[in-house]
PDBQT receptor file of N, H, CA, C and O in Angstrom, charges set to zero:
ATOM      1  N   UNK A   1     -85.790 118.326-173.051  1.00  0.00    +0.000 N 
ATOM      2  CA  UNK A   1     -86.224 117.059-173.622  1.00  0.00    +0.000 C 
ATOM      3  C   UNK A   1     -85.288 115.947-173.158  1.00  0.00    +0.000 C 
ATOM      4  O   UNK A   1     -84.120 115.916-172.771  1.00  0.00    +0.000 OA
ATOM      5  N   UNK A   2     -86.201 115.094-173.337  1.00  0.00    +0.000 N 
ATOM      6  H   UNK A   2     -87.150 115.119-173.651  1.00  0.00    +0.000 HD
ATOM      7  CA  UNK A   2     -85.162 113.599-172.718  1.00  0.00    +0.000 C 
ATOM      8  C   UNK A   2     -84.690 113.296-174.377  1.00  0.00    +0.000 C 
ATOM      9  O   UNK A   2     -85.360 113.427-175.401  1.00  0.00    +0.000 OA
ATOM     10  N   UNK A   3     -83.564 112.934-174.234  1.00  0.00    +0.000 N 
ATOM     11  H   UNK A   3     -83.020 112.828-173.402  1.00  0.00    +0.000 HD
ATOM     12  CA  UNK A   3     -82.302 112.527-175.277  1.00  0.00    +0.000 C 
ATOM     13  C   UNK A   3     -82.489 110.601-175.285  1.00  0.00    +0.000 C 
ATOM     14  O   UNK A   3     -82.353 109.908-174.277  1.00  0.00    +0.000 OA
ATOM     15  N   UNK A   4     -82.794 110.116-176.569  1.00  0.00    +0.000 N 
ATOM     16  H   UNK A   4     -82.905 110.679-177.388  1.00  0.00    +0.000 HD
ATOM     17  CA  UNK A   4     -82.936 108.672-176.511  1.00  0.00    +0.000 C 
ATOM     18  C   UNK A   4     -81.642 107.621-177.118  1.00  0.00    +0.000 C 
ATOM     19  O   UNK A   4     -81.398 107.073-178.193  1.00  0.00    +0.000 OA
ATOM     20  N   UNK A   5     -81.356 107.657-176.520  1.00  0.00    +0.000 N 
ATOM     21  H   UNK A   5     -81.554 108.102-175.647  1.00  0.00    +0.000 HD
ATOM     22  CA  UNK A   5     -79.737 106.894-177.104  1.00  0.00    +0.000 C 
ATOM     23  C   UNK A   5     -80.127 105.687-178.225  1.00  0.00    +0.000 C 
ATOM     24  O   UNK A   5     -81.228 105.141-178.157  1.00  0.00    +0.000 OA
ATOM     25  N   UNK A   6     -79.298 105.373-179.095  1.00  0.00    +0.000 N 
ATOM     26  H   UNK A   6     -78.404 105.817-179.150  1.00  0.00    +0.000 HD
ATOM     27  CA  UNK A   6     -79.724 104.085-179.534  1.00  0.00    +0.000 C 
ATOM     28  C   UNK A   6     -79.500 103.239-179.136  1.00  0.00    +0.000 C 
ATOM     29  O   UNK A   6     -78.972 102.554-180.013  1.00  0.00    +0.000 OA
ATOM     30  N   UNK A   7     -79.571 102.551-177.932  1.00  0.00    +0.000 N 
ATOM     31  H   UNK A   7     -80.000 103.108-177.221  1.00  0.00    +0.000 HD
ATOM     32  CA  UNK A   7     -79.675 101.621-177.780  1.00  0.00    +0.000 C 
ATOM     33  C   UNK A   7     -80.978 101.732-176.969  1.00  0.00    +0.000 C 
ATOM     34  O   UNK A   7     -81.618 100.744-176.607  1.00  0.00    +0.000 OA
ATOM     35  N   UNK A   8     -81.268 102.802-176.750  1.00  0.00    +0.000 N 
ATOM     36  H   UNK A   8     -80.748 103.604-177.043  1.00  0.00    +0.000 HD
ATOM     37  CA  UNK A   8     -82.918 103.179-175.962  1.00  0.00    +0.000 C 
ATOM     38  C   UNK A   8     -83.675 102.513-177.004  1.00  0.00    +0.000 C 
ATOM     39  O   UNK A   8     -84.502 101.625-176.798  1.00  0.00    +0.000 OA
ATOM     40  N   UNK A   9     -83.450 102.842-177.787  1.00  0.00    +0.000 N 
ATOM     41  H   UNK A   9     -82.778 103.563-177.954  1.00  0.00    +0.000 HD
ATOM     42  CA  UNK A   9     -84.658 103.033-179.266  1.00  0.00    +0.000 C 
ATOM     43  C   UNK A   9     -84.978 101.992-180.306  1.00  0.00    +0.000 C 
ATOM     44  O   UNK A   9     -85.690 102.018-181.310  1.00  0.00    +0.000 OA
ATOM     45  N   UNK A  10     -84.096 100.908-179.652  1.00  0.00    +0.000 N 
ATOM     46  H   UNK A  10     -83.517 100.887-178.837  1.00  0.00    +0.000 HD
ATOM     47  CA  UNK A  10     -83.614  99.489-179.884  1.00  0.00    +0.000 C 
ATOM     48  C   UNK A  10     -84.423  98.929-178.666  1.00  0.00    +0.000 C 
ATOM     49  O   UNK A  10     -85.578  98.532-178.823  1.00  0.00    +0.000 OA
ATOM     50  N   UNK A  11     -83.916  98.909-177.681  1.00  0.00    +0.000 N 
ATOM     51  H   UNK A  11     -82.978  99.232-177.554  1.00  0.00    +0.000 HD
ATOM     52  CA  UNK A  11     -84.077  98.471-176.587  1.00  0.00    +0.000 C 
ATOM     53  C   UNK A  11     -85.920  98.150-176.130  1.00  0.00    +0.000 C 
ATOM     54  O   UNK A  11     -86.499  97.074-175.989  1.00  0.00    +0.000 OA
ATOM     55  N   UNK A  12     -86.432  99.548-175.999  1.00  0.00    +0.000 N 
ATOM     56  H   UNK A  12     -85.961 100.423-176.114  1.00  0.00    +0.000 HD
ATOM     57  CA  UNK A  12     -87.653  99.870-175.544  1.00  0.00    +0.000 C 
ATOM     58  C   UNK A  12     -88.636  98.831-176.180  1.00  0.00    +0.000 C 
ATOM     59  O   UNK A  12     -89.264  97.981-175.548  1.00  0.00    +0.000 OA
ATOM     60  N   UNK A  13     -88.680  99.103-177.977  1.00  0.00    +0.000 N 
ATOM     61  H   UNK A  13     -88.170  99.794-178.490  1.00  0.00    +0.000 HD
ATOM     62  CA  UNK A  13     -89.400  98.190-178.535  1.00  0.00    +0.000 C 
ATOM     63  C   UNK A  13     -89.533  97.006-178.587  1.00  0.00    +0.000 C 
ATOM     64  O   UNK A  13     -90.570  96.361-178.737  1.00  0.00    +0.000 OA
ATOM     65  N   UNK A  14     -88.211  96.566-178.433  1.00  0.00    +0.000 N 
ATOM     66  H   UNK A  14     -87.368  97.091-178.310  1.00  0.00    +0.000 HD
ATOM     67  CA  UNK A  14     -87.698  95.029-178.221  1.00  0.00    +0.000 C 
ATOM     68  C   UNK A  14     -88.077  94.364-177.177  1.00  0.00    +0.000 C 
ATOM     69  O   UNK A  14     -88.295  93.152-177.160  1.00  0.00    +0.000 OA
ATOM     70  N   UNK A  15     -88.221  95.461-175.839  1.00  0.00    +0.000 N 
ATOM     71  H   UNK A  15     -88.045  96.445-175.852  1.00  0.00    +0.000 HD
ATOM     72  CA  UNK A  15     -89.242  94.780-174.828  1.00  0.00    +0.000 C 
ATOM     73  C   UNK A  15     -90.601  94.960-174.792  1.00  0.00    +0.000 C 
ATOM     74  O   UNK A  15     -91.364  94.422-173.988  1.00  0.00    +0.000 OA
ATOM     75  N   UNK A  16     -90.877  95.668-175.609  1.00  0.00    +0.000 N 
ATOM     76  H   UNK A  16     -90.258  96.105-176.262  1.00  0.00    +0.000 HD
ATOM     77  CA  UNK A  16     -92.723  95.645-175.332  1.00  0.00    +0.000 C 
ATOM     78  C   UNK A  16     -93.019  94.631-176.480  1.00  0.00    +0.000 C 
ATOM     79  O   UNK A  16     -94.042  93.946-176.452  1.00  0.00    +0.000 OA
ATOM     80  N   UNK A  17     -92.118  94.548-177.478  1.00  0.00    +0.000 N 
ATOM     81  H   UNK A  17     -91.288  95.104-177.501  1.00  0.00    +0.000 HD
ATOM     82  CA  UNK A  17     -92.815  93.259-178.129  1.00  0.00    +0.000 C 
ATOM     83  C   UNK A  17     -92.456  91.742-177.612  1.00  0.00    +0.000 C 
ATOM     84  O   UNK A  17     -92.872  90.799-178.285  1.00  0.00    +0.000 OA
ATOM     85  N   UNK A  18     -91.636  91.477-176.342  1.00  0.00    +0.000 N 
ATOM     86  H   UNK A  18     -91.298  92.243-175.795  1.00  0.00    +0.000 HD
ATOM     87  CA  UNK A  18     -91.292  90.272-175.924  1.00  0.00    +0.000 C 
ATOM     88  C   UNK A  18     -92.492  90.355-174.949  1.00  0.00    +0.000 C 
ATOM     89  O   UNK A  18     -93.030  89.296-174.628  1.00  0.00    +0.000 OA
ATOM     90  N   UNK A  19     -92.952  91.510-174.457  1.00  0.00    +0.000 N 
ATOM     91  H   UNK A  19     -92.515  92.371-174.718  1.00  0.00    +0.000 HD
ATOM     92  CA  UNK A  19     -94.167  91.602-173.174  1.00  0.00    +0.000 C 
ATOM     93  C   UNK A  19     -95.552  91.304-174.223  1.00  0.00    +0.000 C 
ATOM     94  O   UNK A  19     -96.419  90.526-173.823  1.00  0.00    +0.000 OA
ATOM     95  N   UNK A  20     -95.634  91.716-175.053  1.00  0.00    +0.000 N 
ATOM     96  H   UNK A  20     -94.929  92.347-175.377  1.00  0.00    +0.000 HD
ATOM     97  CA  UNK A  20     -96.943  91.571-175.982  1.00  0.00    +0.000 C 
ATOM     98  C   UNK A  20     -96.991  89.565-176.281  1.00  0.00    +0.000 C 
ATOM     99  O   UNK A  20     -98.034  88.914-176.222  1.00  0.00    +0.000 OA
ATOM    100  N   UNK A  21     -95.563  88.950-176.593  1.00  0.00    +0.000 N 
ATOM    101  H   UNK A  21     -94.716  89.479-176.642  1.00  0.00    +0.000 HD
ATOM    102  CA  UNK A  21     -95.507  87.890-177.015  1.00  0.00    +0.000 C 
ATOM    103  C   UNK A  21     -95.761  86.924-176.008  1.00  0.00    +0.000 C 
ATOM    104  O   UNK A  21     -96.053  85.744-176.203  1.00  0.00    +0.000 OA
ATOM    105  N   UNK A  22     -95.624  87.532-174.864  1.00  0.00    +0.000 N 
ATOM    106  H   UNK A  22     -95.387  88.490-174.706  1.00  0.00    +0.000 HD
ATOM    107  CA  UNK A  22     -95.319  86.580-173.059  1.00  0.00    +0.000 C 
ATOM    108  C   UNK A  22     -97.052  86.387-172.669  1.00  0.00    +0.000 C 
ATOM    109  O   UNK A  22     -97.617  85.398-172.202  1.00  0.00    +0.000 OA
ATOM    110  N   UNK A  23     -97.603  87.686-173.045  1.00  0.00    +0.000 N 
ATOM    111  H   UNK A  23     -97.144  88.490-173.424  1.00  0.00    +0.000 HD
ATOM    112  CA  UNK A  23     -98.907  87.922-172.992  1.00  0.00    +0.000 C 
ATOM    113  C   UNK A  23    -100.057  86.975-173.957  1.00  0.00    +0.000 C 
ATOM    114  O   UNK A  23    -101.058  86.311-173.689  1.00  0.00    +0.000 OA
ATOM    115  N   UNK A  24     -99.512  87.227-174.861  1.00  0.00    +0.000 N 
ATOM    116  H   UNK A  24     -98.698  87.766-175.078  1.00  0.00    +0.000 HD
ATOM    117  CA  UNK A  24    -100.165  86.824-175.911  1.00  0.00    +0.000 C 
ATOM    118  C   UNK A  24    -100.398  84.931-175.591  1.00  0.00    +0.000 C 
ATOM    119  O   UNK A  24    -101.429  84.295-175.376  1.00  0.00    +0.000 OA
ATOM    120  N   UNK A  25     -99.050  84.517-175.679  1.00  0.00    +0.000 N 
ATOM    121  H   UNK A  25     -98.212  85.034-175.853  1.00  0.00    +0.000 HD
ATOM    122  CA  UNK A  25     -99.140  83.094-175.442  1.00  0.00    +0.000 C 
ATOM    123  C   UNK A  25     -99.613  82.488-174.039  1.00  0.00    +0.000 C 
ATOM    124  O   UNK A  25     -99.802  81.294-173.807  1.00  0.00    +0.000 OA
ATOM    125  N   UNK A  26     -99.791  83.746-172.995  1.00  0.00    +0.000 N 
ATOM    126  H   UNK A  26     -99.638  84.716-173.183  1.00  0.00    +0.000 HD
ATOM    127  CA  UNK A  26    -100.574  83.484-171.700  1.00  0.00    +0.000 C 
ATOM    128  C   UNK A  26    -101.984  83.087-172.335  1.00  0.00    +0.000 C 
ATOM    129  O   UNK A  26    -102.407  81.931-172.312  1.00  0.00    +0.000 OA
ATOM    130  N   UNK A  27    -102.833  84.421-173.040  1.00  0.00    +0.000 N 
ATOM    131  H   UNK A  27    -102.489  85.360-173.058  1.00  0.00    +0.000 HD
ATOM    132  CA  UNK A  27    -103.888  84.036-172.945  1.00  0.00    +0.000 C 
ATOM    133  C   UNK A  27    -104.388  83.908-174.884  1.00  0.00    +0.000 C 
ATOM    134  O   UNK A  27    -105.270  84.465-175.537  1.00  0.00    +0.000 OA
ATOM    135  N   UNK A  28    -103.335  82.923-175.236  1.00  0.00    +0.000 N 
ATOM    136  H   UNK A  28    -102.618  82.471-174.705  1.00  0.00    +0.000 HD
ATOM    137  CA  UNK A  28    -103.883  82.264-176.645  1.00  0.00    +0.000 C 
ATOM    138  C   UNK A  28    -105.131  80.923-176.802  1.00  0.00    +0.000 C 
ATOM    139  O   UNK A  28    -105.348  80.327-177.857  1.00  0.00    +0.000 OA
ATOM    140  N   UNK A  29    -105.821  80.666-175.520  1.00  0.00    +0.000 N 
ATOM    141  H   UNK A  29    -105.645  81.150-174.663  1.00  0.00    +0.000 HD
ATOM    142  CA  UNK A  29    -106.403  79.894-175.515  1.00  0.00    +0.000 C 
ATOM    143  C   UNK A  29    -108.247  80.109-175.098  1.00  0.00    +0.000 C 
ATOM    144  O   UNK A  29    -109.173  79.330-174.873  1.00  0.00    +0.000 OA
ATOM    145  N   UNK A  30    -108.064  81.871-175.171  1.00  0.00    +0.000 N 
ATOM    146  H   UNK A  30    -107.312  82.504-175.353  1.00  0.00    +0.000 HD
ATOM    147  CA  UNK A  30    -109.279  82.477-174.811  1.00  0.00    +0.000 C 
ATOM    148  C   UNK A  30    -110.095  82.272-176.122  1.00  0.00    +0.000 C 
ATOM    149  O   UNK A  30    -109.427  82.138-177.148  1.00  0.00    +0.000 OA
ATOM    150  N   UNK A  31    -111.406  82.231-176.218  1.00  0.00    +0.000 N 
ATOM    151  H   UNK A  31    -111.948  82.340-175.385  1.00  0.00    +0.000 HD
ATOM    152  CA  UNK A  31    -111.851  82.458-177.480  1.00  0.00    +0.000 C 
ATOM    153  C   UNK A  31    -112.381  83.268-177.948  1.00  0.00    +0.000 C 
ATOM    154  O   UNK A  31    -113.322  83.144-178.732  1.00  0.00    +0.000 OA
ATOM    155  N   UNK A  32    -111.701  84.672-177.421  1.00  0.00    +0.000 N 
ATOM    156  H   UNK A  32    -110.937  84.773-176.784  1.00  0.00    +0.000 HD
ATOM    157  CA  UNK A  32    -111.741  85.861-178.010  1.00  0.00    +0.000 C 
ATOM    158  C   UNK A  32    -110.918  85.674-179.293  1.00  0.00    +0.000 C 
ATOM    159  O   UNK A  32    -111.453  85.683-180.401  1.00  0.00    +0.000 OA
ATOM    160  N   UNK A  33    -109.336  85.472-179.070  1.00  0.00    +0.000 N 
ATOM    161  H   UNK A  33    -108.902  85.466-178.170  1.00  0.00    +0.000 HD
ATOM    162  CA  UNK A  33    -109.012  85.054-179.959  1.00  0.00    +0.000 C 
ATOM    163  C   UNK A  33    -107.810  86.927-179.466  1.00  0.00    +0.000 C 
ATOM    164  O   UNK A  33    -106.937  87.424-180.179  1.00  0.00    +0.000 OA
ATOM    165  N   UNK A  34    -108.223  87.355-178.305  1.00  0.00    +0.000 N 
ATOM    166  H   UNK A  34    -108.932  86.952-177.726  1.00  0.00    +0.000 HD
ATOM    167  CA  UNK A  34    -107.184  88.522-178.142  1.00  0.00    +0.000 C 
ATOM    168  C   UNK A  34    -105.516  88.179-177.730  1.00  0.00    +0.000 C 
ATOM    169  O   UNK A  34    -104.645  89.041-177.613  1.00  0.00    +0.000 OA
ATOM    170  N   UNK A  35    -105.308  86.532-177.526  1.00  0.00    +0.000 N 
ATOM    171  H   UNK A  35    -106.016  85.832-177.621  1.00  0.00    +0.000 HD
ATOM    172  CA  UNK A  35    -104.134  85.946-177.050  1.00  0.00    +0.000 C 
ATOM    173  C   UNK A  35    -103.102  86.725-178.658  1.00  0.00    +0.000 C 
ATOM    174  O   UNK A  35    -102.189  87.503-178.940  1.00  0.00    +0.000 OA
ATOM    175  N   UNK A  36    -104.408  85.521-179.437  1.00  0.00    +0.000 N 
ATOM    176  H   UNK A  36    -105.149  84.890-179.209  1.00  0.00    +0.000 HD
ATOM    177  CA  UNK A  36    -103.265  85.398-181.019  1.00  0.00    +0.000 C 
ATOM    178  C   UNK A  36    -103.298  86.770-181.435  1.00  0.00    +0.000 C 
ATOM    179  O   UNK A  36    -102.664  87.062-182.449  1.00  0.00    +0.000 OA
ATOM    180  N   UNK A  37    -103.841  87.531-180.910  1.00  0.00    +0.000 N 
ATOM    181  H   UNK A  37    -104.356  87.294-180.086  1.00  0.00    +0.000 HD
ATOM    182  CA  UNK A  37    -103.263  89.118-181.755  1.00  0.00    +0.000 C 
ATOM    183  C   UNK A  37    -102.346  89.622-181.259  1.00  0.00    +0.000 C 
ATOM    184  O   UNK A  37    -101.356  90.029-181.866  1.00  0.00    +0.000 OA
ATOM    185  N   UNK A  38    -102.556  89.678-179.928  1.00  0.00    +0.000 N 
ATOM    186  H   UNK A  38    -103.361  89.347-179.434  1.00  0.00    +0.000 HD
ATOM    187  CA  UNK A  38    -100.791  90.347-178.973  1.00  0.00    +0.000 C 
ATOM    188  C   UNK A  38     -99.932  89.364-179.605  1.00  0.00    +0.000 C 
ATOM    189  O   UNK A  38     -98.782  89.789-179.714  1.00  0.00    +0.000 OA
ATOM    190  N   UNK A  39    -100.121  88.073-180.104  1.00  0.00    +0.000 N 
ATOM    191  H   UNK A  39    -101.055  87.728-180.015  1.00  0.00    +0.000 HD
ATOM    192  CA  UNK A  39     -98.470  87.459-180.647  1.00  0.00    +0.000 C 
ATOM    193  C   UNK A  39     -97.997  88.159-181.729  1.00  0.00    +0.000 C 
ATOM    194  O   UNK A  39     -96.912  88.701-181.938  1.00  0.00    +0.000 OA
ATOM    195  N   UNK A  40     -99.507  87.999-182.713  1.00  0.00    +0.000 N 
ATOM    196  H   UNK A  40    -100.388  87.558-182.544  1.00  0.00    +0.000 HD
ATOM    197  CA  UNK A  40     -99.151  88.933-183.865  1.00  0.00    +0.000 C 
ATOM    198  C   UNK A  40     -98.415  90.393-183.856  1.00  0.00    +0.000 C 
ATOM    199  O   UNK A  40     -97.439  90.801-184.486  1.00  0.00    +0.000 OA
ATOM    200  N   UNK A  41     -99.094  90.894-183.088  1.00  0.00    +0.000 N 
ATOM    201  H   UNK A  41     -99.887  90.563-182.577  1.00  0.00    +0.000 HD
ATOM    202  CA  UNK A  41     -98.595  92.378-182.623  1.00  0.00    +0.000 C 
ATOM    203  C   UNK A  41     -97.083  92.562-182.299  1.00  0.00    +0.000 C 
ATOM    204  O   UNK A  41     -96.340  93.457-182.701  1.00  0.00    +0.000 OA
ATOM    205  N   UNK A  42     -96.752  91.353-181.355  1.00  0.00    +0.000 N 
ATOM    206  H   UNK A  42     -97.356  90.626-181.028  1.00  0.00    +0.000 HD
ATOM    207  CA  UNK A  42     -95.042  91.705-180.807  1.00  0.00    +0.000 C 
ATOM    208  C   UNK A  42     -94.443  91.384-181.884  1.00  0.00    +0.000 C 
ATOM    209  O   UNK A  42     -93.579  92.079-182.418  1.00  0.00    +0.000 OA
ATOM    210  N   UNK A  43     -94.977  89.962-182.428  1.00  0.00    +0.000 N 
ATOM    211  H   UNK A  43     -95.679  89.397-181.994  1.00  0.00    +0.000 HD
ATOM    212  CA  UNK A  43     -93.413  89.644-183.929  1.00  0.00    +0.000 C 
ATOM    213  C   UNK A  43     -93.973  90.784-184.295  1.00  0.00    +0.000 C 
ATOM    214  O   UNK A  43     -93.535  91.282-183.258  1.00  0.00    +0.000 OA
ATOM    215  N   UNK A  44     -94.573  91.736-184.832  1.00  0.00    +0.000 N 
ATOM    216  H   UNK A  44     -94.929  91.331-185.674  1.00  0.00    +0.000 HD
ATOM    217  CA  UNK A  44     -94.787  93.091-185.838  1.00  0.00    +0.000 C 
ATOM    218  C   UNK A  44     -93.931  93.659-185.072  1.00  0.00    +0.000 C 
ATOM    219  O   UNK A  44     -92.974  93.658-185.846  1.00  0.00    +0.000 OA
ATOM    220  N   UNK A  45     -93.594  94.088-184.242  1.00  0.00    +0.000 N 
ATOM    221  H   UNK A  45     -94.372  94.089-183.613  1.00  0.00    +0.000 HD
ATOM    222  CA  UNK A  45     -92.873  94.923-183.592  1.00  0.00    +0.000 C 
ATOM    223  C   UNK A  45     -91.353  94.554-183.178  1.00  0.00    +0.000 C 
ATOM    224  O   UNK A  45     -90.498  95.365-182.820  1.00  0.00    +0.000 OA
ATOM    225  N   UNK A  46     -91.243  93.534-183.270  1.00  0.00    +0.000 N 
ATOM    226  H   UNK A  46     -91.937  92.875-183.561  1.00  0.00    +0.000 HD
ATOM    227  CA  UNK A  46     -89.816  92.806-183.131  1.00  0.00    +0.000 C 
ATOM    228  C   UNK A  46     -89.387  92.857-184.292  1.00  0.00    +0.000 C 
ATOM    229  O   UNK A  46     -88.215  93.219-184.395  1.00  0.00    +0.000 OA
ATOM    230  N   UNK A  47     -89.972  92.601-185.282  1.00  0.00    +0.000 N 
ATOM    231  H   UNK A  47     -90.924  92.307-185.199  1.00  0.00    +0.000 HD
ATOM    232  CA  UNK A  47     -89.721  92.429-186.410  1.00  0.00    +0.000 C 
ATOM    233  C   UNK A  47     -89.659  93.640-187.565  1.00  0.00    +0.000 C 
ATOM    234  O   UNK A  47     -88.764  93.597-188.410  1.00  0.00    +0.000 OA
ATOM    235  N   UNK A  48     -90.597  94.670-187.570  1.00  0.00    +0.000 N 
ATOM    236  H   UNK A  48     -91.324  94.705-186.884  1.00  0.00    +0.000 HD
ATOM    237  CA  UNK A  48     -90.765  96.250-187.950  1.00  0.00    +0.000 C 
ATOM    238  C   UNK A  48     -89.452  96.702-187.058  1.00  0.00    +0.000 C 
ATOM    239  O   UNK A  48     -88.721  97.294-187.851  1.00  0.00    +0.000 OA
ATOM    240  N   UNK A  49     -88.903  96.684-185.904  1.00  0.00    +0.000 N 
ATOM    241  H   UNK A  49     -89.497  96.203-185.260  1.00  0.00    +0.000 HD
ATOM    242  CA  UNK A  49     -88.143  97.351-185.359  1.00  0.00    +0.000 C 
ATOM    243  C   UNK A  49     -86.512  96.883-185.980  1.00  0.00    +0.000 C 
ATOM    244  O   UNK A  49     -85.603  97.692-186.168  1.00  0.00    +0.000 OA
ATOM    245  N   UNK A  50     -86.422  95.302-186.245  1.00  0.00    +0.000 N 
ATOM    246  H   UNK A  50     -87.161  94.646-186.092  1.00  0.00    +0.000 HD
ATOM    247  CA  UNK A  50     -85.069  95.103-186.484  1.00  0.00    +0.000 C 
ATOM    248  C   UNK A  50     -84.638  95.390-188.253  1.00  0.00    +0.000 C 
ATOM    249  O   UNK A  50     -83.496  95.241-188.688  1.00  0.00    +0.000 OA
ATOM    250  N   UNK A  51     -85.860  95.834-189.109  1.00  0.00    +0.000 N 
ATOM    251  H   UNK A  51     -86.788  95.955-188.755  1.00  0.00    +0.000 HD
ATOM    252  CA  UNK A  51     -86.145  96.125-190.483  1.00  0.00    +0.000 C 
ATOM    253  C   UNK A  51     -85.601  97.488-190.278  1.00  0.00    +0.000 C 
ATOM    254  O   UNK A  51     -84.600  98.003-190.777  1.00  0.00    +0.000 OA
ATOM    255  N   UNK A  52     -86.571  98.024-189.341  1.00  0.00    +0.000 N 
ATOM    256  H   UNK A  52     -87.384  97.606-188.936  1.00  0.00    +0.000 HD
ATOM    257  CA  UNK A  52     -85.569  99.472-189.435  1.00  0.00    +0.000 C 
ATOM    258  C   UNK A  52     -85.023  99.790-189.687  1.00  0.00    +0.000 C 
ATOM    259  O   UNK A  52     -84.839 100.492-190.681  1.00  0.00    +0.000 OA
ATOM    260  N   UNK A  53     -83.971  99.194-188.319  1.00  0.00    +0.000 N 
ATOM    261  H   UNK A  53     -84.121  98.623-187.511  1.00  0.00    +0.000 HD
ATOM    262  CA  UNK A  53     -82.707  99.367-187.993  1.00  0.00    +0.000 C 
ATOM    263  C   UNK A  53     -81.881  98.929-189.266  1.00  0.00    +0.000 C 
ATOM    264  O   UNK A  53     -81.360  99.673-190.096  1.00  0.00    +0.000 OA
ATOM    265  N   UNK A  54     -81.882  97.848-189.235  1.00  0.00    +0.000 N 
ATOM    266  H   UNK A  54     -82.306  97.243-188.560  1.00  0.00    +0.000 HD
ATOM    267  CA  UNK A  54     -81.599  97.617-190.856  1.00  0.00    +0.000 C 
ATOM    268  C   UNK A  54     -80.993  98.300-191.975  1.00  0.00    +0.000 C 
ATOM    269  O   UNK A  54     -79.919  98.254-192.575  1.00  0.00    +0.000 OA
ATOM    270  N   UNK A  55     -82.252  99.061-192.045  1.00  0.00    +0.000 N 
ATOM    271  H   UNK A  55     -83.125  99.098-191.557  1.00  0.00    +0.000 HD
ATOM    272  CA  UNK A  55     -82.768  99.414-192.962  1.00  0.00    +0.000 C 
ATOM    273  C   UNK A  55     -81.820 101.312-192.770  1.00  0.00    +0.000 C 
ATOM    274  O   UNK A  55     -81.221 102.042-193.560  1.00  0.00    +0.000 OA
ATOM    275  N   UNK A  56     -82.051 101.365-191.820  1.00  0.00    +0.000 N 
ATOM    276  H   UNK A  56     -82.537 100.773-191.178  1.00  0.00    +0.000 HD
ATOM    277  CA  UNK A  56     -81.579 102.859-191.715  1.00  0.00    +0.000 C 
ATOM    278  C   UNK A  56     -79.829 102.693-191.465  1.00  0.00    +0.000 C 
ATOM    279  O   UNK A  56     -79.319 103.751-191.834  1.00  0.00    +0.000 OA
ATOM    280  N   UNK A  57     -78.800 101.756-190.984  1.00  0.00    +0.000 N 
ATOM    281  H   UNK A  57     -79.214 100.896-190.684  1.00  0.00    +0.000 HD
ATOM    282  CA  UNK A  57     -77.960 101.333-191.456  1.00  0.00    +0.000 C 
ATOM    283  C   UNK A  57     -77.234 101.286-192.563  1.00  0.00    +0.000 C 
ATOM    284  O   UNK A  57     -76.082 101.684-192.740  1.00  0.00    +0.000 OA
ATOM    285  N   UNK A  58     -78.246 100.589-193.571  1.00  0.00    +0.000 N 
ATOM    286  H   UNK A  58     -79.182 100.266-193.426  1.00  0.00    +0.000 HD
ATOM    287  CA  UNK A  58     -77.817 100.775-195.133  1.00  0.00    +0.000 C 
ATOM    288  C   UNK A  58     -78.102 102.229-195.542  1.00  0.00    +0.000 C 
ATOM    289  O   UNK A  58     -77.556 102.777-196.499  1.00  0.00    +0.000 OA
ATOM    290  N   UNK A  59     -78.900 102.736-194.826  1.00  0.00    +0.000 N 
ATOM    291  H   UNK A  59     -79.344 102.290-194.049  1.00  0.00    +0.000 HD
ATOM    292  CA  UNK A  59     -78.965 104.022-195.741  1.00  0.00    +0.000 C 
ATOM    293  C   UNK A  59     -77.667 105.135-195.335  1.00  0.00    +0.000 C 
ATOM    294  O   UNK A  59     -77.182 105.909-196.161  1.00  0.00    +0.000 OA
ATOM    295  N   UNK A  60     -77.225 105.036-193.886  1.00  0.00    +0.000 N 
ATOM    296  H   UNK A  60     -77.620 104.408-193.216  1.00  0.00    +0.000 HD
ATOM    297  CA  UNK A  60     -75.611 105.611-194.384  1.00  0.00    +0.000 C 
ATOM    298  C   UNK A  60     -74.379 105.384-194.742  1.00  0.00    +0.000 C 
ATOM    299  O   UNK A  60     -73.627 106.324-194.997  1.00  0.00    +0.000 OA
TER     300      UNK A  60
């Protein structure tokens, strides 16, 4: 098995939600309306990820 360091596990999410947000504000002007959900999606994920961390911090 591949071994994920923490700063992998930090890291990884932190860029797919800056790629979801880069995306998102590319195409926020479609009127699908699929721009404003990838924004939504990355802060969820930028944001779920640094709660975590957080979060699992305080717990030791």
């Amino acid at each position: 098995m591949v071994s994920v360091s923490e700063f992998q596990s930090v890291f990884i999410p932190i860029v797919c939600g800056m790629l979801l947000l880069t995306l998102g504000f590319t195409f926020r002007e479609r009127p699908s309306g699929f721009g404003v959900l990838m924004i939504w999606c990355g802060m969820l994920l930028i944001f779920g990820t640094i709660v975590f961390k957080i979060l699992a911090k305080l717990n030791d």
